[in-house]
N, C-alpha and C positions, 0 to 999 in steps of 0.2 A: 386254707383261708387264714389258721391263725398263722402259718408262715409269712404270709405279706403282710400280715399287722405289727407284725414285729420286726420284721424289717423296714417298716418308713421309718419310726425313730432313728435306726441307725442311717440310712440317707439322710435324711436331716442332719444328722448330726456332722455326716462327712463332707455335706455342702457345707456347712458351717467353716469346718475348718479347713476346708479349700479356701475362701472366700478369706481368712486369716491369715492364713500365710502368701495370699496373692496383695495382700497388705502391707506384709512383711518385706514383700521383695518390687514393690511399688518405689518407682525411681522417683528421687527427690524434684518438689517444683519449680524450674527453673526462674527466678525473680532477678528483676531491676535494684542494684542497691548503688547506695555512694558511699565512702566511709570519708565519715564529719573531720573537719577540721586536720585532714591528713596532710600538712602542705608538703611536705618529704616527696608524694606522690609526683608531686609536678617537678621538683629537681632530676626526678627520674627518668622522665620522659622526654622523650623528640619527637617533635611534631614537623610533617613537612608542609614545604611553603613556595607558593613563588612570589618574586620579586614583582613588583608595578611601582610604577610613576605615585609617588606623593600627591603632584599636581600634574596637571595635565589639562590643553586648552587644541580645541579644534577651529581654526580663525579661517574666519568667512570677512569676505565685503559686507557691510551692509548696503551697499546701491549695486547696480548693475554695471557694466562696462567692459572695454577689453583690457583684459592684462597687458599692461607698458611693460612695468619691467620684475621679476624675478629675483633678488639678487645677494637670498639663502640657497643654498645646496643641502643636500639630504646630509646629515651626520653633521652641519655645521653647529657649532657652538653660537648662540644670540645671546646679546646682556637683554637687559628690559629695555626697552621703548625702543629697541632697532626696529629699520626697518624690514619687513618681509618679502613685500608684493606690493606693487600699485597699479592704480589704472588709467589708462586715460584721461584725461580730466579737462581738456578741451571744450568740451558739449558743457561741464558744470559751470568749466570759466566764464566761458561763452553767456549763461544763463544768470553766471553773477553781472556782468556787465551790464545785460537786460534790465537786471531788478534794481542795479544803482541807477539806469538811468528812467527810469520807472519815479524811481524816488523822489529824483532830482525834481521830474514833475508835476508828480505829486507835493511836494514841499510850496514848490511855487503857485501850484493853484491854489493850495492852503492859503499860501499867504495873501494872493487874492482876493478870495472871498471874505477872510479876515478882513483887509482893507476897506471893504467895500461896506459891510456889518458894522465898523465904528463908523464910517462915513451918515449910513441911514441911523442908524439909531437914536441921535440926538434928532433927529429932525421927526422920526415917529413920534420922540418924546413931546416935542412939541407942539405937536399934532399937524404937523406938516405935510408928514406921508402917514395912510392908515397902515393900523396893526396889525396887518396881513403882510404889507409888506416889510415890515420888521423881522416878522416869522419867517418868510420867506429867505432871507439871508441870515438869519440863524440857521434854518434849515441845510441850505448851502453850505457855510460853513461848516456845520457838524458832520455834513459828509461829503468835504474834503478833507477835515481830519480822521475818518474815519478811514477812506480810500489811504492816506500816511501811513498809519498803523499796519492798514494789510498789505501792503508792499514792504513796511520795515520787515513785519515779519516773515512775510515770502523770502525776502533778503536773509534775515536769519536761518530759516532753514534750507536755504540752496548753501549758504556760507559749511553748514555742518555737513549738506551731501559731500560738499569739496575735500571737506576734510577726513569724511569718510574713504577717498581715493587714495589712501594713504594706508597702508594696514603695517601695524608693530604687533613685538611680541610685547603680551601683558608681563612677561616675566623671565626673568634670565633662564636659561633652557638649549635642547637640542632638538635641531630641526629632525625628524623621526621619518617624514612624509611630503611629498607635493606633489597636488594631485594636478594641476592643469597646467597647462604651457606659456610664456610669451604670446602674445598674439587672439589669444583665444577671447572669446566672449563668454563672460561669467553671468553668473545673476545672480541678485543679493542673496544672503544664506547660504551660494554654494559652499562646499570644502575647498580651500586651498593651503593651506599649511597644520600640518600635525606641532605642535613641540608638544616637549618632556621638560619636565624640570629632574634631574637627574642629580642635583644636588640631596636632595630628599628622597627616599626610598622607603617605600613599607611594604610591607608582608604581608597577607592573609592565615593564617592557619587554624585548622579545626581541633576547639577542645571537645573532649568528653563530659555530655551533661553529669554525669559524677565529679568533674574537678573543676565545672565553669565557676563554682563560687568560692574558688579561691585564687581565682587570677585577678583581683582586687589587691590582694596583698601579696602579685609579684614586684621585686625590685629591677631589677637588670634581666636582660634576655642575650643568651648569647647564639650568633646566626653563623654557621659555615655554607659556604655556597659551592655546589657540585663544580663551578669553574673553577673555585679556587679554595682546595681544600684543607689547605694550610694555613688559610684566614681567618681570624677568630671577629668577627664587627658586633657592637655592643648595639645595644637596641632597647624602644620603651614601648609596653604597651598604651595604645594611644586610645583604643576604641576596645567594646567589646560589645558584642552582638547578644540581644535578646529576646530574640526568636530563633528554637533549634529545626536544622533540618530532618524534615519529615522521613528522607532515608533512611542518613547516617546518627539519627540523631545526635549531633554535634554542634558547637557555636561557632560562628568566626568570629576570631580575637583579629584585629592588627596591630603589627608591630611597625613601628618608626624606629627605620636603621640610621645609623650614621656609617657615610663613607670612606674608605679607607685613605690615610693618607697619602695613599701611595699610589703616584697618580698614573701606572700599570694595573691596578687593582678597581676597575671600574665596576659595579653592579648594575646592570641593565636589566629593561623589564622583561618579565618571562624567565628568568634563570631561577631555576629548583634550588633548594636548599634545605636545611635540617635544622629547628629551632629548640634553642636549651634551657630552662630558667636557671638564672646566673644565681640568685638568689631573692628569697621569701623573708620574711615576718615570723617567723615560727610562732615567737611568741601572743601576736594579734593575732593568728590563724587557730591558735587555740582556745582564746576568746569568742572568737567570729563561729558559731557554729552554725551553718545554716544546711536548711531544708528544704527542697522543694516541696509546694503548696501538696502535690498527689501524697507524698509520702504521709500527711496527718490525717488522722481519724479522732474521732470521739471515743473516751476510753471506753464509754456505755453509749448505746446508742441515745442520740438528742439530748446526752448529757453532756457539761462538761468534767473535765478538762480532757484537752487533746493528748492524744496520746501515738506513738511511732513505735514500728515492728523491727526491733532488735535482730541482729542475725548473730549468733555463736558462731566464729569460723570455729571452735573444736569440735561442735556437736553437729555444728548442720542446722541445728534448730532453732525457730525462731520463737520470742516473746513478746508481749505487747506491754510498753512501760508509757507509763504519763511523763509528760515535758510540758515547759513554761515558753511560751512564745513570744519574742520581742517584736520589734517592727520589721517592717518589708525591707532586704537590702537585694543587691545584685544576686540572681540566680533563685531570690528563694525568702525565707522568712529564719530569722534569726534565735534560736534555741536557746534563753537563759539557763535554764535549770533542767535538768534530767538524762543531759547525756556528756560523755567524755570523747576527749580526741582521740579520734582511731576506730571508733567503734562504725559498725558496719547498719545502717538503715534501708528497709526496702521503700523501692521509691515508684512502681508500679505494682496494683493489684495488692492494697492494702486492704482493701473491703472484702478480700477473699481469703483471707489465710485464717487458721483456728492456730491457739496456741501449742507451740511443742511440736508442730508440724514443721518436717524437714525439709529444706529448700537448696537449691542449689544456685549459687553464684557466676553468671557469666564471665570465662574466660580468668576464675577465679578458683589458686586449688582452696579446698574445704576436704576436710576428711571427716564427713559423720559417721560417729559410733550408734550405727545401725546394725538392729543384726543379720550377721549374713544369710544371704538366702538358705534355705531348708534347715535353718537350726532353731530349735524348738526350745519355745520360752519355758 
């Protein structure tokens, strides 16, 4: 009996320091960071991309009818206002001629009942004929001019169906597609010609929520494209996207290309390519320091001031430092005071980390001076 009383302590003791050295050799937590103000980061990287249409227009009729005549071809080149496709336009002419002579009719009963309205009127006035029949051709008249109006404007809108039988391109371009034939019967809204404007070209490609806030202060973008890969085309970003994808967590940036002068060297939509930044701001990039909203905390809980989880690439280890926050810009919220360019911030699971706890960097070397497993403090 007193042999098992004096052995728990030592159990105890050797849970203990099992439980210590499986501490010891506890793989670092792997966290979300950005490093602030690094714009170097982006001269370094290639992002891929394809090609699409700048502009781009899917032209439909707006009336119904058969297609007369056709007379783009697929891959043709259009300036603006050519024409593409028209339709028949017979039945419309035909329906204008109705409504002018409509009008004609109506004009002339107009003027009718006019004549007739100053004829009585003096004589009601004088109490010749009663006020009933005064009314009465006023009556008349106001709707003859009234029957005017709605044939003028019937006239009007059969005048714009006509004009409708006519379809251009809104914009110089290349014909890409044609979906229906000569001959055939359309109906309004269907598809009948694709263009491109091909002049204009832009790019989609996905940054990394770590470097989206500092694609504000790129200058130039340079694009080679897998057709032609001796081609260097200068480019701007034009948009940037501010909602990441739920996958890849990533932004799309687009870039506007300009095309090569050389007019063997076409870029069409759909062609892959590799995108470069040509050149940054270094120096507003080190101003600009910004954060994503997750990455702040309360230095003390429900206290202020805010405060962001440091990462030591030499140790592994993270600490929790107070920062001064300026206003909301692209990507995040802008850092006055408390941090430098370069340095590494976690930007998910800030509410969980204790200080001096080792974390690891996705896809990021870090070498913490941990000590090695079975070596005793």
């Amino acid at each position: 009996m007193k042999t098992i009383i004096l052995a728990l302590p030592l159990l105890v003791l050797l849970a203990a320091c099992s439980d210590k050295e499986e501490a010891k050799i506890a793989p670092p937590r792997p966290v979300s960071a950005i490093q602030v103000g690094a714009a170097t980061e982006l001269g370094q990287r290639q992002f891929p991309g394809l090609a699409k249409a700048a502009q781009e227009a899917m032209l439909s009729f707006r009336v119904s009818g058969q297609i007369f005549s056709l007379p783009v071809k697929v891959g043709q080149k259009v300036e603006q206002s050519a024409t593409v496709a028209t339709l028949d336009d017979s039945s419309y002419r035909a329906e204008m001629e109705r409504l002018r002579s409509d009008l004609d009719q109506a004009n002339a009963d107009l003027q009718l009942k006019s004549d007739q309205y100053d004829r009585i009127l003096p004589l009601v006035e004088s109490g010749t004929y009663p006020k009933a029949r005064g009314d009465d051709a006023l009556s008349a008249r106001q709707g003859a001019a009234a029957r005017v109006e709605s044939v003028r404007s019937a006239l009007q809108r059969a005048q714009i169906d006509l004009d409708r039988t006519v379809l251009t391109a809104p914009f110089a371009g290349r014909v890409v597609a044609i979906y229906p034939e000569v001959f055939e019967e359309v109906r309004a809204q269907q598809q009948i010609v694709r263009l491109l404007n091909l002049r204009e070209i832009e790019a989609v490609i996905d940054v990394p929520e770590t470097l989206i806030s500092l694609v504000p202060l790129v200058g130039d973008m340079e694009a080679r494209f897998d057709a032609f890969p001796d081609v260097v085309l200068k480019g701007k970003v034009v948009e940037i996207g501010t909602e990441a994808s739920q996958l890849t967590r990533t932004y799309p940036v687009t870039i506007a290309i300009d095309q090569s002068p050389d007019a063997n060297v076409v870029i069409l939509p759909g062609m892959a390519g590799n995108f470069r930044v040509a050149s940054v701001d270094e120096g507003e990039a080190a101003k600009q320091l910004v954060v994503p909203p997750a990455a702040l905390r309360p230095l003390d809980p429900g206290k202020a001031p805010l405060a962001v989880w440091i990462v030591d690439k030499a140790t592994g280890k993270v600490s929790l430092r107070p920062v001064t926050v300026g206003r909301v810009v692209q990507g995040g919220l802008q850092v006055t005071d408390g941090l430098k360019a370069g340095e590494w911030v976690v930007t998910a699971g800030a509410n969980s980390l204790t200080e001096g706890e080792f974390v690891r960097l996705p896809d990021t070397a870090i070498a913490p001076s941990q000590p090695a497993a079975g070596t005793k403090s």
